[in-house]
TORKE-147197 format. One record per residue (C-alpha): x, y, z; chain; residue in one letter. Coordinates in nm, 4 decimals. Example, Ala and Ser with C-alpha at 12.3 -4.5 7.8 and 13.67 -1.06 7.14 Angstrom:
TORKE-147197
1.2300;-0.4500;0.7800;A;a
1.3670;-0.1060;0.7140;A;s
end
This chain:
TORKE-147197
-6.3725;-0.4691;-3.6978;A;x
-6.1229;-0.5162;-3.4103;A;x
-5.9498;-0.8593;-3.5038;A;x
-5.7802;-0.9168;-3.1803;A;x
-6.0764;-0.8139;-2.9634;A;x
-6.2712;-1.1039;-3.1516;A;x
-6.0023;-1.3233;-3.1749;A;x
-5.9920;-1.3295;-2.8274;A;x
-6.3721;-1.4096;-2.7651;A;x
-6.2153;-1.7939;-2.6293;A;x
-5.8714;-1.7039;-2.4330;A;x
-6.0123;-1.7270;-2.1472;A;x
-6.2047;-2.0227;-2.2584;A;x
-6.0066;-2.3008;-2.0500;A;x
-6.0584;-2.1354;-1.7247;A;x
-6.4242;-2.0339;-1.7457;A;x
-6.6095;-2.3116;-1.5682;A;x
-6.3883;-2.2052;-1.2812;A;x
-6.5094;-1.8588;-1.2723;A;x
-6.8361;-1.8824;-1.1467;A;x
-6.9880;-1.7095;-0.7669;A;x
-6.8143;-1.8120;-0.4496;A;x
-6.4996;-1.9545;-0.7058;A;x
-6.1579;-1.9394;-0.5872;A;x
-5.9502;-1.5990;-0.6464;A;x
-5.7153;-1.5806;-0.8730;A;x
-5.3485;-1.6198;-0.6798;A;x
-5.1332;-1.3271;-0.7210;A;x
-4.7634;-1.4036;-0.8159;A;x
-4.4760;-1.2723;-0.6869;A;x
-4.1825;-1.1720;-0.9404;A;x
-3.9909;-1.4647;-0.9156;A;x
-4.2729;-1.7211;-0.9682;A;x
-4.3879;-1.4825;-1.2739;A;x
-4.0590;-1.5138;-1.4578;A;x
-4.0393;-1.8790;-1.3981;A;x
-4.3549;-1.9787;-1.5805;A;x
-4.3347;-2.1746;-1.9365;A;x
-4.5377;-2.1109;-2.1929;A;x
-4.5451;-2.0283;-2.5780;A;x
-4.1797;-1.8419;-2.6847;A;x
-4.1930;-1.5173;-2.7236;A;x
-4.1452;-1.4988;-3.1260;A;x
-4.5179;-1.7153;-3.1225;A;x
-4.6703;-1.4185;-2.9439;A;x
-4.5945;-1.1525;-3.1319;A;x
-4.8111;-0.9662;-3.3860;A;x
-4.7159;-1.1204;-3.7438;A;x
-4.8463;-0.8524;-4.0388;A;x
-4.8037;-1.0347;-4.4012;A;x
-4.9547;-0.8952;-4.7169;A;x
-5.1669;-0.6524;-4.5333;A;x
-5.3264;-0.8992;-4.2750;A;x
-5.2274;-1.0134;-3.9526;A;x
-5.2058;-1.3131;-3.7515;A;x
-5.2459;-1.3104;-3.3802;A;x
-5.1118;-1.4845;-3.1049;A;x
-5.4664;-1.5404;-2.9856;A;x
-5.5880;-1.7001;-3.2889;A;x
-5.4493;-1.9933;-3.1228;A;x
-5.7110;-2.0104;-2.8125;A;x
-5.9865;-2.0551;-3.0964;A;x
-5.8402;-2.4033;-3.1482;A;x
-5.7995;-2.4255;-2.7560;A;x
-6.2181;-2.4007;-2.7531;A;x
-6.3535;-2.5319;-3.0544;A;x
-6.3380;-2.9020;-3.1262;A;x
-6.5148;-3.0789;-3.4215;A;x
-6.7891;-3.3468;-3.4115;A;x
-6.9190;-3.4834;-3.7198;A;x
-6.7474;-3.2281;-3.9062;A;x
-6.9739;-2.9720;-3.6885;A;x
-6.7393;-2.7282;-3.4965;A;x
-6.8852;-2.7297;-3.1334;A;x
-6.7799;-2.5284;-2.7898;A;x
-6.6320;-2.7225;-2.5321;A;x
-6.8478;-2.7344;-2.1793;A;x
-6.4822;-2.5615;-2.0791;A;x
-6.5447;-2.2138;-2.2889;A;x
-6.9199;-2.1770;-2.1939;A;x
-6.9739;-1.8552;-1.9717;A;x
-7.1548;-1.9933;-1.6216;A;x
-7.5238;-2.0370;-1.6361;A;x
-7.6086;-1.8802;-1.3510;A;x
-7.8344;-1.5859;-1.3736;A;x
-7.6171;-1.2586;-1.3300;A;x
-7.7660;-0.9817;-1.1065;A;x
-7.6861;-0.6244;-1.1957;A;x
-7.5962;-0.4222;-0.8542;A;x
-7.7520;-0.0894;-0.8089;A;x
-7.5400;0.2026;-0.8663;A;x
-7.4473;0.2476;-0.4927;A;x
-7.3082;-0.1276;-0.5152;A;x
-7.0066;-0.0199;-0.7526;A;x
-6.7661;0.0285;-0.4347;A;x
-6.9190;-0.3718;-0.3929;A;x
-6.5648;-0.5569;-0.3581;A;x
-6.5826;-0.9213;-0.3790;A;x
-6.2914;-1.1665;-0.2537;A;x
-6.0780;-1.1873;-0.6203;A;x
-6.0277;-0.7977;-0.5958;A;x
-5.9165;-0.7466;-0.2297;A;x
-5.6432;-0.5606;-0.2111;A;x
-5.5962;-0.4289;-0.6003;A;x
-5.6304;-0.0798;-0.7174;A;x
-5.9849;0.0344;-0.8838;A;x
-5.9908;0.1852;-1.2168;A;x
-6.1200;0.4950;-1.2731;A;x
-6.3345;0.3758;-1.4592;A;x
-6.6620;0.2385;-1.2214;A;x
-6.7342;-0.1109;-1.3121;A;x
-6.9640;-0.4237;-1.1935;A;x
-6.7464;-0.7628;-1.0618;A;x
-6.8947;-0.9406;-1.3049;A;x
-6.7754;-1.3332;-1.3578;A;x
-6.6515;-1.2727;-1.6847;A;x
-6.4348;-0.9901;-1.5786;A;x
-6.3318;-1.1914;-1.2987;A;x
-6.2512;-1.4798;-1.5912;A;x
-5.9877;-1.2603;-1.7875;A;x
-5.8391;-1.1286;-1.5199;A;x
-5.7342;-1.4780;-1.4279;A;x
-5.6373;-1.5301;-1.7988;A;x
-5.4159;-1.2639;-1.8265;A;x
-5.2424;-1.3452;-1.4970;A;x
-5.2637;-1.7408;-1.4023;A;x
-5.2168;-1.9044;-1.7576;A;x
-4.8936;-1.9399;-1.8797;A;x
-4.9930;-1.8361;-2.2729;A;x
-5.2484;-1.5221;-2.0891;A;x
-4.8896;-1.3541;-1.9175;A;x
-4.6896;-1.4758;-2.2136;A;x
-4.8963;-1.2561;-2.4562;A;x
-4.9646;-0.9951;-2.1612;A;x
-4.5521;-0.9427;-2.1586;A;x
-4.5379;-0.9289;-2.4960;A;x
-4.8098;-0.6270;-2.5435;A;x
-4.7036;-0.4272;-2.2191;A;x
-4.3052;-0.4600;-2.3597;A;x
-4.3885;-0.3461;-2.7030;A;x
-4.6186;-0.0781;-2.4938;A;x
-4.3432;0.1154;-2.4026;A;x
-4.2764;0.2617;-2.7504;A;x
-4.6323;0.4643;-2.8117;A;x
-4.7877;0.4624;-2.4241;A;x
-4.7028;0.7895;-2.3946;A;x
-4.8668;0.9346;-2.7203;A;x
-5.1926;0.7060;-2.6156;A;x
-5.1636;0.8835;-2.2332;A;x
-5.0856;1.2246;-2.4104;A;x
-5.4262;1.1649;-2.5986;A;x
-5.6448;1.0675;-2.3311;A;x
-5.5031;1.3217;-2.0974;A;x
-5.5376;1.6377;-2.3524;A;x
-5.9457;1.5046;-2.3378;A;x
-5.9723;1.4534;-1.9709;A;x
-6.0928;1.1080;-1.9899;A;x
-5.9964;0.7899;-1.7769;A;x
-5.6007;0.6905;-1.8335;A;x
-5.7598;0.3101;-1.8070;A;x
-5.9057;0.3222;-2.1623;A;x
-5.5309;0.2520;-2.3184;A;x
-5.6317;-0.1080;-2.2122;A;x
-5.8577;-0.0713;-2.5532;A;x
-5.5409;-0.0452;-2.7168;A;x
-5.4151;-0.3763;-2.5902;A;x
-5.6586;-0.5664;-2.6361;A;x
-5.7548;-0.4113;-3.0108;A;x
-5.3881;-0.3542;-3.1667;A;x
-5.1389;-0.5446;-2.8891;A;x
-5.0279;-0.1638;-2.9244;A;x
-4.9046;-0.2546;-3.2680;A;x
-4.9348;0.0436;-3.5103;A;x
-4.9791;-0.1515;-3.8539;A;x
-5.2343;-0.3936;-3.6695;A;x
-5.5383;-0.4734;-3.9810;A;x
-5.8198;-0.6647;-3.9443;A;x
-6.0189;-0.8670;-4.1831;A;x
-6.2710;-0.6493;-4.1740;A;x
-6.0597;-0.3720;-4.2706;A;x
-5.9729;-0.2324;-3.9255;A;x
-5.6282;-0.0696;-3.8967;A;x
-5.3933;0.0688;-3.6162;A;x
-5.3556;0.0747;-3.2619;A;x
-5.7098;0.1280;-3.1605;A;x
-5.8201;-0.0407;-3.5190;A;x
-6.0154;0.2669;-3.6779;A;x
-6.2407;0.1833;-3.9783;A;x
-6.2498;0.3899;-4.2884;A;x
-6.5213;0.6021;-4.2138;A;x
-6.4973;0.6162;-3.8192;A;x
-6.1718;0.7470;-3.9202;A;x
-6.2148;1.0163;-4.2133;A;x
-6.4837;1.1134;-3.9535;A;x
-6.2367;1.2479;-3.7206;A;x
-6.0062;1.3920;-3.9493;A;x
-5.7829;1.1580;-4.0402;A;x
-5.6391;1.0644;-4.3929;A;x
-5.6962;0.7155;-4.5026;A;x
-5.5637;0.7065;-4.8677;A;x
-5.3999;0.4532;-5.0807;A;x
-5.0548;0.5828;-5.0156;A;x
-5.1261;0.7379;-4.6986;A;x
-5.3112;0.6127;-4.3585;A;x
-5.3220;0.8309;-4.0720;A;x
-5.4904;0.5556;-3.8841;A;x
-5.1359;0.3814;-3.8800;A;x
-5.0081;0.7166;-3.7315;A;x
-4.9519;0.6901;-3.3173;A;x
-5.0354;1.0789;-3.2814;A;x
-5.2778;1.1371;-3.4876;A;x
-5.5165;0.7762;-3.4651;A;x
-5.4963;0.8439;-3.0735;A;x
-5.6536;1.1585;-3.1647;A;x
-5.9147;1.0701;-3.3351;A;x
-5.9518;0.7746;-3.1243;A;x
-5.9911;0.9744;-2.8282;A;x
-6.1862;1.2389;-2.9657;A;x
-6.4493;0.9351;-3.0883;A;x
-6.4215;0.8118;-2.7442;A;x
-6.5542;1.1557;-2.6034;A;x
-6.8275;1.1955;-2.8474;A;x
-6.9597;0.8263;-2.7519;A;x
-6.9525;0.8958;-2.3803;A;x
-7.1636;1.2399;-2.4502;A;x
-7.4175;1.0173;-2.5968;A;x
-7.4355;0.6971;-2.4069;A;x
-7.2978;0.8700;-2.0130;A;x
-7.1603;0.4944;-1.8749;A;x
-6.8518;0.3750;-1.9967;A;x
-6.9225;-0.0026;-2.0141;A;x
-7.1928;0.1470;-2.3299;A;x
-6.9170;0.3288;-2.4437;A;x
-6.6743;-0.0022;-2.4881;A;x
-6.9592;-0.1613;-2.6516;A;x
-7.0331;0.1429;-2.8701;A;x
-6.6988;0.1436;-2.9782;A;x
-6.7046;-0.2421;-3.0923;A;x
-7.0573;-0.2823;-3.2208;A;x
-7.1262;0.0922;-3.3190;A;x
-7.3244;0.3345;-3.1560;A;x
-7.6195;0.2999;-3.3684;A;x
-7.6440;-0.0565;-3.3514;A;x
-7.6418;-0.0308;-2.9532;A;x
-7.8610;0.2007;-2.9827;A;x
-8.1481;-0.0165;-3.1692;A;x
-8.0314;-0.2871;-2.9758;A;x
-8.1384;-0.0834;-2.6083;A;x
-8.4332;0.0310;-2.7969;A;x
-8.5462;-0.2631;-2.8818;A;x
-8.4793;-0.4738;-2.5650;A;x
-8.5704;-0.1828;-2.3956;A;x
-8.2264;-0.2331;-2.1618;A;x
-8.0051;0.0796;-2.1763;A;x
-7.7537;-0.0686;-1.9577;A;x
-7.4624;-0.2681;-2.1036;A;x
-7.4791;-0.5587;-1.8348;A;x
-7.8263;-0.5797;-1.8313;A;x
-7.8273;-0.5859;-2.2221;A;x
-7.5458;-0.8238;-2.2133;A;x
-7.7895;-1.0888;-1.9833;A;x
-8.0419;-1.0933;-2.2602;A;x
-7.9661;-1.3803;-2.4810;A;x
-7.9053;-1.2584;-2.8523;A;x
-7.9566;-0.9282;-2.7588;A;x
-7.5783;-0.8295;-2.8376;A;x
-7.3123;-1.0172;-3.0561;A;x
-7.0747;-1.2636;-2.8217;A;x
-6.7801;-1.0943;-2.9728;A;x
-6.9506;-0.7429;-2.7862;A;x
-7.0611;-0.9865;-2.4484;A;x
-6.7055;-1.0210;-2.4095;A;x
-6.5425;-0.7217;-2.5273;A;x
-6.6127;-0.5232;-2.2235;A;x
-6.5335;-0.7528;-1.9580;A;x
-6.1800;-0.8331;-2.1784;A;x
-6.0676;-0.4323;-2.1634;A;x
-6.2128;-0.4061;-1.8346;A;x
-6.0083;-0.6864;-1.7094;A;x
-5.6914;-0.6025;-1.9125;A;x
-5.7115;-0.2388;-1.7391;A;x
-5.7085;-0.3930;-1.3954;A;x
-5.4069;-0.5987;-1.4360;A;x
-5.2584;-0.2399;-1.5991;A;x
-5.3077;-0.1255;-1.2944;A;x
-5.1907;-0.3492;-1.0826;A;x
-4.8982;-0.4531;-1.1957;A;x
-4.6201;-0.4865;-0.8730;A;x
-4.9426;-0.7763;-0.7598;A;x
-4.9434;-1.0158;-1.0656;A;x
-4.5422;-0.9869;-1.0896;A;x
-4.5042;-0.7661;-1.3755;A;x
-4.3693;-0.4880;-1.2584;A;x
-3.9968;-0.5429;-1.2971;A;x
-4.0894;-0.6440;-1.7009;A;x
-3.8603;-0.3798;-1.9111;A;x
-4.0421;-0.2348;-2.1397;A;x
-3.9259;-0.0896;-2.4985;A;x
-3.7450;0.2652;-2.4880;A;x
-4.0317;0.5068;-2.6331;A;x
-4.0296;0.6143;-2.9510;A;x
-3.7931;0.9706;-3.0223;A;x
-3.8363;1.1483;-3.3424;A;x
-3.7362;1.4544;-3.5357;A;x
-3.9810;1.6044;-3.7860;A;x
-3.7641;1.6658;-4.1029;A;x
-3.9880;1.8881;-4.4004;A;x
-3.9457;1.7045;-4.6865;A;x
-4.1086;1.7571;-5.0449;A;x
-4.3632;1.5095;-5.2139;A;x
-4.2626;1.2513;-5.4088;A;x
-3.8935;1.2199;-5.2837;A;x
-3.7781;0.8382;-5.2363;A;x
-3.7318;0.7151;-4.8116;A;x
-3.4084;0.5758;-4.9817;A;x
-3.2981;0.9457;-5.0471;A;x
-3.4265;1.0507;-4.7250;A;x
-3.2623;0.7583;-4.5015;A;x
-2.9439;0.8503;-4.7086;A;x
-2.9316;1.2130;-4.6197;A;x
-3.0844;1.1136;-4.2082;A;x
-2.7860;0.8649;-4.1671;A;x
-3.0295;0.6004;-4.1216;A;x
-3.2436;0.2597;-4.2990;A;x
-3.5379;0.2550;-4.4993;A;x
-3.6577;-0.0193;-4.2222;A;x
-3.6119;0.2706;-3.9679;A;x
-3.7753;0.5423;-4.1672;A;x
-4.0700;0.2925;-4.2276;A;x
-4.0824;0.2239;-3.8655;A;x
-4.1232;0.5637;-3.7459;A;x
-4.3832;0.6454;-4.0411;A;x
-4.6139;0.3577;-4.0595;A;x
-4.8630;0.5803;-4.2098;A;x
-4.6044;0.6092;-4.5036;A;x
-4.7775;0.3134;-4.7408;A;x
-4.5170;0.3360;-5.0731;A;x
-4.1637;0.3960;-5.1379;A;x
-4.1703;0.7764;-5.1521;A;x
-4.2985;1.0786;-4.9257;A;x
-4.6783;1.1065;-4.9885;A;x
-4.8077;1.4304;-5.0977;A;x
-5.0710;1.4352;-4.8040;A;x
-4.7746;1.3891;-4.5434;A;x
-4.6821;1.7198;-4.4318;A;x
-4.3281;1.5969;-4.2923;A;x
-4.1055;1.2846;-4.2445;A;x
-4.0273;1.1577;-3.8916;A;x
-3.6552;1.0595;-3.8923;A;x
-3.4272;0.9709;-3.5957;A;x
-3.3890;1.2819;-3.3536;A;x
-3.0206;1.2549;-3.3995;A;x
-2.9954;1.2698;-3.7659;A;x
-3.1780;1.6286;-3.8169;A;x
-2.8756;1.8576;-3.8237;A;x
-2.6926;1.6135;-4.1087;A;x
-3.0172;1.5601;-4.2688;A;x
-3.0928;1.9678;-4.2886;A;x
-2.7519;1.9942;-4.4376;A;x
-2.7317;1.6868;-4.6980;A;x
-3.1492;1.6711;-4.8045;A;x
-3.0602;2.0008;-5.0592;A;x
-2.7561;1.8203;-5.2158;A;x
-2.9149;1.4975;-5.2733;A;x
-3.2820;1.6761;-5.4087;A;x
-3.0228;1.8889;-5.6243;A;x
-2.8141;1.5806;-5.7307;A;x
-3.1628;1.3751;-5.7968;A;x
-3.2522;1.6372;-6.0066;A;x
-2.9725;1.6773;-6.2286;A;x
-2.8790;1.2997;-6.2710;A;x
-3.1894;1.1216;-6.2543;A;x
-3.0889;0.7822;-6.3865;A;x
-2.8999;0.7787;-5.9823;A;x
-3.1305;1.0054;-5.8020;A;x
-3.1947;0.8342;-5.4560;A;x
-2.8672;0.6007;-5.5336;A;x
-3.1531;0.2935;-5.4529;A;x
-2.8620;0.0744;-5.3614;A;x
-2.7409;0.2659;-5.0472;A;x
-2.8671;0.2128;-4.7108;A;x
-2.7012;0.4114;-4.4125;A;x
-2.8890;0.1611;-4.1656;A;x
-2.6888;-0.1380;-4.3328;A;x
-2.3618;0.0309;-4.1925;A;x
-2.5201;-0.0023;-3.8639;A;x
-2.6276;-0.3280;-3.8678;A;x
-3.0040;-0.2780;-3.9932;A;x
-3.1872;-0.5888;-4.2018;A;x
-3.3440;-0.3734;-4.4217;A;x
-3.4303;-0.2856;-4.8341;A;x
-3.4097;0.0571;-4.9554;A;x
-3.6331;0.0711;-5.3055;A;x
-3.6146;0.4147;-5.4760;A;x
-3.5869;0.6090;-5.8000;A;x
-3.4753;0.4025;-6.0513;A;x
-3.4950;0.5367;-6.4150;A;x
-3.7180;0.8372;-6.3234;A;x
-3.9617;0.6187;-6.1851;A;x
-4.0568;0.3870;-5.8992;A;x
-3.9406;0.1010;-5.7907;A;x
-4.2768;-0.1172;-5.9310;A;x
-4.1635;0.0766;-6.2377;A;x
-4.4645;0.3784;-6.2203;A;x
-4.4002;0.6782;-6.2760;A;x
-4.3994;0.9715;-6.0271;A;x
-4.3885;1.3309;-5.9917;A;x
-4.0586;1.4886;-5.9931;A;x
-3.9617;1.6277;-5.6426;A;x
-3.9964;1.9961;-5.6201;A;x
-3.5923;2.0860;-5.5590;A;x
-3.5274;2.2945;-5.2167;A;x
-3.4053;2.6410;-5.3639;A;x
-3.0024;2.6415;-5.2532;A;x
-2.8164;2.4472;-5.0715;A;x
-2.6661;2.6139;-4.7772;A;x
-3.0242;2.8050;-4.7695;A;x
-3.2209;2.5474;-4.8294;A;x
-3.0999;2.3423;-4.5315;A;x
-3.1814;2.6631;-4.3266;A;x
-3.5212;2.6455;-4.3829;A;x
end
């Protein structure tokens, strides 16, 4: 589970024998200095989904870390965590500020100044891949924060957790993980069906922005009932809440820093899970001090729900929405096939293609219907008009485009009144 999150285990490997008590603070940029630093383009840090899998920009700080010796791969003395013994503070000490945070914002959520937060932090903001990658997540942020923010708020909890979707997803929406992880906050199977979601073969509501950041949130909220600290929530959430549970019980540690002090008590990948969101969430909030505050971010996503029957091809419904197949699969990356589902209840299409769509979806279910061997026309793609790279596979014979047969469309009684409903 959670590819990037373990991916990530060594990115702030390089920096980590720096990060240890009475180190130096992490310098805060200003917004020039930010936007003059070099570092990996920004095409190598994006989120690269082939074939159902995904490469990540951080796969690269595993080679950073790890060098072979006698065919053995080792850790460099550079990616070990310090050695010295970490005290917990008491409760009272969480308003303890040490010299790296002067000046920044708290989270909401109350944390420890541990090292290894203190590590990531400096990651994210002093290393020229860290902010490279950082720019690249908060840009691409822009499109679904909102629908994350919506989430959290409608639940009451801490607006810091969206740094879980950073660090889980790089807020990308078709994000998978070996382990069969998927979405923004990379949902398994049956964490997922759990919460309501539909995870079928031609249909994931994981992939969905709404509806995973539901569930998401709604799993967050149960785990926090349980475990009542939210550092054993972010572990909960990466190791499971029954293996942290065994894991207190048998350690006999119900804290997550305590736990995290015991050696083998938790997986690494957990060790430094927390500190990574925890980190991540402080730079979030603190933007204007690490000089990316001026970064433009992508316009958020705007949709239009358009009710649309099972089985019709995205090529008809791009035709009759003025828009691509690309587009249509952008906005419904729960959408896993050429056609509309029969679990999806409608098809999110541009906002300002609803009126022509109302009016032209009747024809072109009515002309599918009568002419079958052009139903869809799988040629045509409105979003090529505009400039759109995209493919637009549809009916082609009576079947689909991998030559399968499908369901006929139920045809919209009318035209005129169709389009009215």
């Amino acid at each position: 589970m959670h590819n990037l999150a373990r991916q990530l285990v060594a990115t702030g490997c390089i920096f980590a024998s720096a990060f240890i008590a009475g180190a130096t603070p992490p310098r805060l940029f200003s917004t020039a200095e930010a936007a003059g630093m070099n570092g990996p383009s920004e095409a190598a840090v994006e989120v690269a989904c082939k074939d159902g899998g995904c490469e990540t920009p951080l796969a690269m700080a595993d080679k950073l870390c790890d060098t072979k010796a006698d065919g053995v791969v080792q850790s460099s003395e550079a990616c070990k965590l310090p050695t010295a013994p970490l005290v917990t503070p008491e409760p009272e000490d969480y308003n303890y500020e040490p010299a790296w945070m002067s000046g920044l914002r708290k989270l909401d959520i109350p944390f420890n100044s541990y090292p290894r937060i203190e590590k990531y932090v400096h990651y994210w903001t002093a290393s020229n891949e860290g902010r490279r990658i950082f720019r690249t997540w908060l840009r691409r942020s822009g499109k679904y924060r909102a629908e994350v923010d919506k989430a959290l708020g409608s639940r009451k909890l801490p607006m810091d957790l969206a740094a879980l979707v950073f660090v889980e997803s790089g807020f990308s929406p078709t994000a998978k993980s070996k382990a069969g992880a998927v979405g923004l906050w990379q949902l398994m199977p049956a964490t997922a069906k759990e919460f309501g979601l539909i995870v079928e073969k031609d249909y994931d509501e994981r992939r969905s922005v709404a509806k995973s950041s539901e569930a998401a949130v709604d799993h967050l909220a149960s785990l926090y009932g349980k475990l009542g600290a939210w550092e054993n929530v972010l572990a909960a959430y990466d190791l499971g809440a029954r293996a942290l549970y065994k894991k207190q019980q048998a350690f006999e540690a119900s804290d997550f820093w305590n736990l995290s002090q015991i050696e083998g008590a938790l997986p690494k990948e957990t060790v430094r899970y927390v500190p990574q969101i925890l980190a991540f969430a402080l730079v979030l909030k603190n933007l204007d001090r690490f000089g990316y505050d001026t970064l433009k971010l992508e316009m958020p996503v705007v949709t239009s729900d358009l009710d649309v029957p099972a089985g019709v091809p995205l090529a008809l419904v791009a035709q009759a929405s003025g828009t691509s197949v690309a587009k249509l699969r952008e906005l419904n990356p729960e959408f896993l096939r050429d056609y509309v589902p029969d679990a999806a209840t409608v098809v999110h299409i541009p906002a300002g293609g609803l009126a022509r769509a109302r009016v032209m979806l009747p024809h072109l279910l009515f002309d599918m219907e009568s002419s079958p061997d052009q139903a869809g026309q799988p040629e045509f793609d409105w979003g090529k008009e505009n400039g759109a790279d995209s493919t637009a596979p549809g009916l082609r014979n009576g079947k689909d485009a991998k030559g399968g047969s499908r369901k006929k469309a139920k045809l919209v009684e009318g035209t005129e009144e169709g389009a009215k409903k």
